[in-house]
C-alpha positions as CSV (number, residue, x, y, z in Angstrom):
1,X,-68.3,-79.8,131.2
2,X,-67.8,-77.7,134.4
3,X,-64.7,-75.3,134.6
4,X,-62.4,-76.1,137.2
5,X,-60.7,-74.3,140.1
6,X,-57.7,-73.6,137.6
7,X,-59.9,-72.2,134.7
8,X,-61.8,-70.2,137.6
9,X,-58.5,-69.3,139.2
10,X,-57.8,-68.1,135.5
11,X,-61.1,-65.9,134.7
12,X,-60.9,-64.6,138.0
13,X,-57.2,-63.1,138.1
14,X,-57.7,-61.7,134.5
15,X,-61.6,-59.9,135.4
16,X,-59.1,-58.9,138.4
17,X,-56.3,-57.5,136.3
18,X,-58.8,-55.9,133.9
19,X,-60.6,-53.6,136.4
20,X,-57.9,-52.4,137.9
21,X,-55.7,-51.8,134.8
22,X,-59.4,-50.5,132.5
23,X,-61.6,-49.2,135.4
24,X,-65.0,-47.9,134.3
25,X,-65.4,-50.1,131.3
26,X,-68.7,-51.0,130.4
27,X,-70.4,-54.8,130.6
28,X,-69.8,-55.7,127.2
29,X,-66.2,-54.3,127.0
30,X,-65.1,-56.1,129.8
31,X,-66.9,-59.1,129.1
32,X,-65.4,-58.9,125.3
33,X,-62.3,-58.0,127.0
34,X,-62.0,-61.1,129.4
35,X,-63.1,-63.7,126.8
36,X,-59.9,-62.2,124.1
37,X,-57.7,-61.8,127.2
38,X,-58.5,-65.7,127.9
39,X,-58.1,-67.1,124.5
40,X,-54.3,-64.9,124.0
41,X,-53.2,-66.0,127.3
42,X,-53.5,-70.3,126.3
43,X,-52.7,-69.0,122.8
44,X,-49.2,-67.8,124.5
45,X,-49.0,-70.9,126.7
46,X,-49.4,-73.1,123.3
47,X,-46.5,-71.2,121.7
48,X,-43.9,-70.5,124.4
49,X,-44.6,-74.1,125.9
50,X,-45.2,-76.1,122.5
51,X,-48.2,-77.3,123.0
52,X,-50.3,-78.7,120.4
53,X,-53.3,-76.8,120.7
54,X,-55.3,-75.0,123.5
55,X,-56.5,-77.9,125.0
56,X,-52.9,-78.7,126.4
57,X,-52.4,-75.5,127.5
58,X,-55.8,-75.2,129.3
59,X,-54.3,-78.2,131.3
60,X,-51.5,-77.0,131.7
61,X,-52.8,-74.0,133.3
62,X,-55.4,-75.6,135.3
63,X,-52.8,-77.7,136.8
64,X,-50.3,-74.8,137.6
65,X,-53.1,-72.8,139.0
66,X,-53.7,-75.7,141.4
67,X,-50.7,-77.4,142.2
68,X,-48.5,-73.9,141.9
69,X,-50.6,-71.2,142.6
70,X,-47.5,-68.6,143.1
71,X,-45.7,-69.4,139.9
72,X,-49.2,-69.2,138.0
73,X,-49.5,-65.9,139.1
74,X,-46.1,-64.7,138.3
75,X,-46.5,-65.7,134.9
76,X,-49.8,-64.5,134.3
77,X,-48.9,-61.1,135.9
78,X,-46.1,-60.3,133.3
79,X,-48.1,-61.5,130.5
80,X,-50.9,-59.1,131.1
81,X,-49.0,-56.4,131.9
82,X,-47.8,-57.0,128.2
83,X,-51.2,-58.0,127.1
84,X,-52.3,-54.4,128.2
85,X,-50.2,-52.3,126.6
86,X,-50.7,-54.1,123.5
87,X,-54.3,-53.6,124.0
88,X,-53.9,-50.2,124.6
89,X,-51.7,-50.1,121.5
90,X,-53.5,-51.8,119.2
91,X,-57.2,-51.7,119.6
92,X,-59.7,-49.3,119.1
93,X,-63.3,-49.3,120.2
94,X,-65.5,-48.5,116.9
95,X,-68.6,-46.3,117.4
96,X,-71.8,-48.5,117.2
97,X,-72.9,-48.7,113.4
98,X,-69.6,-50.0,111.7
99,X,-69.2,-52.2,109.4
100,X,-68.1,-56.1,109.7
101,X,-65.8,-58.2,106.7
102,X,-66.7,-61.8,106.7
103,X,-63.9,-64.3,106.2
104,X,-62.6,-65.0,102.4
105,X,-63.4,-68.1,100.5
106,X,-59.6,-68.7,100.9
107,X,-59.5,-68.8,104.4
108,X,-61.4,-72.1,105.0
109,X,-58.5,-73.9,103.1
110,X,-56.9,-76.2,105.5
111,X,-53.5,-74.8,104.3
112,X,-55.0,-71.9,105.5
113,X,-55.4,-72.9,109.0
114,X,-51.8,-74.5,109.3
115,X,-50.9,-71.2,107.7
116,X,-53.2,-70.0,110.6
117,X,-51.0,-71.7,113.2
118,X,-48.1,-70.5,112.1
119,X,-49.1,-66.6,112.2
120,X,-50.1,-66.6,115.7
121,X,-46.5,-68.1,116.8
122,X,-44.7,-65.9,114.6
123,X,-46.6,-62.9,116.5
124,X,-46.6,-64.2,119.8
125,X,-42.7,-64.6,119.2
126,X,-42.4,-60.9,118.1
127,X,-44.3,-59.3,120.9
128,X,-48.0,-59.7,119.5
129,X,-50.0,-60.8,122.6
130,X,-53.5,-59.1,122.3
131,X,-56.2,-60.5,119.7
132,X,-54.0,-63.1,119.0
133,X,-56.6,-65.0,116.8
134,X,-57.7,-61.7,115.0
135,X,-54.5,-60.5,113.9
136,X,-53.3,-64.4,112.7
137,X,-56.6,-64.6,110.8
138,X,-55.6,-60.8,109.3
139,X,-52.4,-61.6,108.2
140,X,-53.5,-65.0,106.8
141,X,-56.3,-62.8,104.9
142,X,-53.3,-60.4,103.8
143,X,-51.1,-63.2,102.5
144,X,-54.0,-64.9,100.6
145,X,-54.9,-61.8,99.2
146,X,-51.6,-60.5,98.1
147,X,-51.4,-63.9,96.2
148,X,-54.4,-63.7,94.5
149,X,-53.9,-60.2,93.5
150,X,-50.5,-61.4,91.5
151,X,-52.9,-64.7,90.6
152,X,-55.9,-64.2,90.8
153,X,-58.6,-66.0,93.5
154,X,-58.4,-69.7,91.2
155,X,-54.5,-69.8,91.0
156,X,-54.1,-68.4,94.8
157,X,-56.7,-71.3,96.1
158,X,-54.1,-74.1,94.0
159,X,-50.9,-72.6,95.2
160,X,-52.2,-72.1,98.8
161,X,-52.5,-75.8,98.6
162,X,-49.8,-77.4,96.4
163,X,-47.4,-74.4,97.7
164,X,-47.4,-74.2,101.5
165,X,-44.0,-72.6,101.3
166,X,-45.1,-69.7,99.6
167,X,-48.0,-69.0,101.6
168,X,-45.9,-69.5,104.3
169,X,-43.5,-66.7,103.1
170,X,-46.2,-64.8,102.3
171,X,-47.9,-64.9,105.8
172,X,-44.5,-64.2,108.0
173,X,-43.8,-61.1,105.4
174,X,-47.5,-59.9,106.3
175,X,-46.9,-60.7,110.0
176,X,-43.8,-58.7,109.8
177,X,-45.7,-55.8,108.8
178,X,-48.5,-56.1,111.3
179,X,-45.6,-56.3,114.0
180,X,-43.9,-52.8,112.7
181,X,-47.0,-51.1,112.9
182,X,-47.6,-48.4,115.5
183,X,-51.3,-47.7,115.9
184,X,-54.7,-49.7,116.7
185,X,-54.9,-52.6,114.6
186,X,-57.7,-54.3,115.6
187,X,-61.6,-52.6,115.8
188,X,-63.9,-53.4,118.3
189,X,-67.7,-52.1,118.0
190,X,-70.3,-52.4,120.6
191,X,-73.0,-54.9,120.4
């Protein structure tokens, strides 16, 4: 499928925004850099506009990117600025060698992607605009893991799914604590 002039209009004001607000990064970090910054912007379009998933908010961009090319650019202006300093807030770029965590058994529950859904609203409501995806699938991981702790990993994977509520609770208390910490929360290491 070829992008269109929004999705280019959209890739080209964030590479934009990104070397003048990160100048001297190298390849990788600004290609990482773009592709996060891409996927938290339609994240915040889904949840500020309700849309269903990113597909709607890729069209909805696309189509204000074309048909209002001065609002577009309003909006993505005081998104990124926010999107920066949360950047610069919350990541740090690992030395080369570090380790990587896989995903938990518990996390490919599909109550664990609607729990999913709902962590990256609640952080996008309280400020949370960089690595959207990572820190949703972090505090997921926290609330399933603070369950199965009490539990144990059998009894977490049965509540997670005949509870919703509870893993629900669980994942705004852990996104409440992601939100209240100061600091890097997210690690990025070269490739």
């Amino acid at each position: 499928m070829a992008k269109s002039v929004g999705w280019t209009a959209l890739r080209a004001a964030l590479s934009r925004r990104i070397e003048e607000e990160f100048p001297g990064l190298e390849g990788w970090e600004e290609g990482l850099m773009l592709g996060v910054c891409e996927k938290d912007f339609l994240n915040y379009v889904c949840v500020e506009k309700g849309f269903g998933g990113p597909g709607e908010a890729y069209a909805y961009v696309e189509g204000l990117a074309e048909e209002k090319p001065a609002e577009f650019a309003s909006i993505l202006g005081d998104w990124f600025d926010l999107w920066a300093a949360k950047w610069r807030q919350r990541v740090w770029v690992a030395p080369r060698g570090a380790r990587e965590e896989g995903p938990s058994v518990l996390e490919e529950l599909p109550a664990a992607r609607e729990a999913r859904r709902l962590a990256l609203a609640l952080l996008i409501r309280r400020g949370e605009v960089c690595f959207t995806d990572a820190l949703a699938s972090a505090a997921v991981r926290g609330a399933l893991a603070r369950i199965a702790s009490r539990m144990g990993v059998g009894a977490a994977r049965r509540v997670a799914e005949s509870d919703p509520q509870m893993l629900a609770a669980e994942v705004e208390r852990a996104v409440k604590e992601i939100a209240s910490r100061r600091g890097p929360l997210v690690l990025v290491k070269p490739w």
